[in-house]
C-alpha positions as CSV (number, residue, x, y, z in Angstrom):
1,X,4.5,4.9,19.1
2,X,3.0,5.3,15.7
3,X,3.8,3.0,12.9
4,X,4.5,4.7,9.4
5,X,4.3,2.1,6.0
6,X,7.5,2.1,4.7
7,X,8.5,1.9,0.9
8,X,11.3,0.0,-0.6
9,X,14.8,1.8,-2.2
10,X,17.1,-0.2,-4.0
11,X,20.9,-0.3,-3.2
12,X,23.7,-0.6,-5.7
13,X,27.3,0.4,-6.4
14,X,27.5,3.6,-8.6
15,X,31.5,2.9,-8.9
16,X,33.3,2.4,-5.5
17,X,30.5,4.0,-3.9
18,X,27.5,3.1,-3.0
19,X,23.5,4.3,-3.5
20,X,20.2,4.2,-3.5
21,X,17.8,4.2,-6.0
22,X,15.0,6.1,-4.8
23,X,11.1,5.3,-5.7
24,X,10.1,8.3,-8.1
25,X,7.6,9.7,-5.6
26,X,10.5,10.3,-3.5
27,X,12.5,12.6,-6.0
28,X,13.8,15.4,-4.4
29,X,15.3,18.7,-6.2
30,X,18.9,19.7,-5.6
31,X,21.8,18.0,-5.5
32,X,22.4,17.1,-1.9
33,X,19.9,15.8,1.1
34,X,20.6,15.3,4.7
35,X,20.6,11.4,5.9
36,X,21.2,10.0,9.6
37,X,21.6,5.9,10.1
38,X,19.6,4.1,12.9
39,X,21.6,1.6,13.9
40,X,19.9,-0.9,15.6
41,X,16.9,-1.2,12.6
42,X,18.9,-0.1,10.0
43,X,16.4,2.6,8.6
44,X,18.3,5.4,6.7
């Protein structure tokens, strides 16, 4: 299994919602992104 280094995103509440600040090496363009939850080690 390979092992990737992993950065760090900060969560916060934009309202009664909430986000995640990403790095800006991460910026994406658009408006929308695709996302799936691993349960069991909580990666997003």
């Amino acid at each position: 299994m390979a092992v990737y280094p992993l950065d760090i995103a900060k969560i916060f509440m934009n309202g009664r919602s909430q986000a995640i600040r990403l790095p800006k090496e991460y910026r994406l363009e658009g408006s929308e992104v695709y996302i799936k939850k691993i349960e069991d080690t909580g990666t997003l």
